[in-house]
C-alpha positions, 0 to 999 in steps of 0.5 A, a space after each residue: 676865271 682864266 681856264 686851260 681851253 685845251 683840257 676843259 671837261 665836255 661834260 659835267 655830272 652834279 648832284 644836287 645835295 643838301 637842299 633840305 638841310 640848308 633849310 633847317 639851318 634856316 630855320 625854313 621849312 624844307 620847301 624854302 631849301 628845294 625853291 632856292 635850289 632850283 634858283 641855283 640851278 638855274 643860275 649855274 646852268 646859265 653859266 654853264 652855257 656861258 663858259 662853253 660846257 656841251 652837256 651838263 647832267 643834274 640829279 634831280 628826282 631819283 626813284 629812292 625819292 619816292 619814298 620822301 614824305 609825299 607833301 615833299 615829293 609834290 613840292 617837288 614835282 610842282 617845282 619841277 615842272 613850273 621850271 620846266 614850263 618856264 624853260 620852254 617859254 623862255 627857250 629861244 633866248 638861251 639856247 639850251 636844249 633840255 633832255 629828261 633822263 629817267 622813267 616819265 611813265 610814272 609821272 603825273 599827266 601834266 608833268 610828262 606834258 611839261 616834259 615833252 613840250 620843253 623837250 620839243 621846244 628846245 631840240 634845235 637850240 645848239 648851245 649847252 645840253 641839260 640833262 635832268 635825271 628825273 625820277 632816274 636811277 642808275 640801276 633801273 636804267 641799265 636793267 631798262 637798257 638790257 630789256 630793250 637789248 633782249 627784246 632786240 635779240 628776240 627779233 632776231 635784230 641781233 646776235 647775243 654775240 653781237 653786243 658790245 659796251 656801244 650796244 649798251 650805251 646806245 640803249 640808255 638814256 644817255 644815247 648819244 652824250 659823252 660819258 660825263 668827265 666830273 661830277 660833283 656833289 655838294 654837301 659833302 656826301 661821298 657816293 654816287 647814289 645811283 647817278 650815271 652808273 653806267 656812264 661814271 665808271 671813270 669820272 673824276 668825282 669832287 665832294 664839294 662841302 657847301 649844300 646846293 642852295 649855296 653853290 656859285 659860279 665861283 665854286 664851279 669855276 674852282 670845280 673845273 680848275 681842279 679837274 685840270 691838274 688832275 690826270 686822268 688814267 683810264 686804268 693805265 699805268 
């Protein structure tokens, strides 16, 4: 699909919804939905990188997520981090570089382990950025940001006079990435759950009605068109 090169987003925010329910209207228990979503994952990530997008942003594992029933979350969690396992092994080839987003401190050993050996493995590939936002949530990252800030005007390492949106934002996880221009959540739920709430502020949001596991190439393709015939304000007139 033919897009205006000059107006393509840098970065694109998804939020994966929509796996457990696409199960049961399977009639498949919910861990058929999580394992088809990571397929899908996968395949649009891939793409992604294909058509020449920097940084792309998934909502993975929020801290609300926690509260699902525990064999879910360890379905989950062993997903996660056999995707992460497989990532590294195959990191050479794709030139995707993966950042976790989010407190690993809570994590199982092996999964933190996964996490920073895919992290490592893949920190020089020079093709798209993907970031997993793994037991994240925009709240807890900006009272995490403002923590770090404290601790820093404690030191006497700056003045309180001194902070500044950047100061902000160069204490969150996003360091360094651009905020993200379009984000998109599938299942047709209008809210952001927490996601990027810092860094959303003004992006372009899409509803898309098709849960994850059903989500395609084509879908972003479209995805990306309609964020070009919108213009995008910044709060001016």
């Amino acid at each position: 699909m033919e897009f205006n090169k000059e107006n393509m987003p840098r970065h694109i925010g998804i939020i994966m919804d929509g796996n457990r329910r696409w199960a049961k209207e399977q009639n498949k228990p919910v861990s058929f939905g999580h394992k088809e979503g990571a397929k899908t994952l996968e395949k649009i990530v891939r793409y992604a990188n294909k058509i020449g997008l920097e940084y792309i942003t998934v909502y993975a594992f929020s801290t609300e997520n926690w509260k699902r029933a525990e064999e879910e979350v360890k379905t989950l969690m062993m997903l996660l981090q056999n995707y992460l396992e497989d990532y590294s092994k195959r990191a050479d080839t794709e030139n995707i570089k993966v950042k976790i987003l989010g407190d690993i401190s809570a994590l199982s050993v092996g999964m933190q382990k996964s996490i920073q050996n895919c992290m490592e493995r893949t920190k020089n590939n020079t093709g798209i950025t993907f970031n997993i936002a793994l037991n994240y949530g925009g709240r807890d990252e900006i009272i995490k940001a403002t923590k770090k800030i404290a601790e820093q005007v404690k030191k006497g390492e700056i003045q309180i006079e001194d902070i500044k949106e950047e100061t902000i934002e160069n204490n969150l996880y996003t360091k360094g990435n651009p905020d993200p221009d379009l984000i998109i959540r599938t299942s047709g739920e209008k809210r952001l759950s927490g996601f990027l709430t810092w860094q959303s502020v003004y992006s372009e949001i899409l509803v898309i009605e098709k849960k994850w596991p059903d989500f395609s190439e084509e879908d972003l393709d479209k995805s990306i068109i309609e964020y070009q015939k919108r213009t995008r304000k910044f709060g001016a007139n």
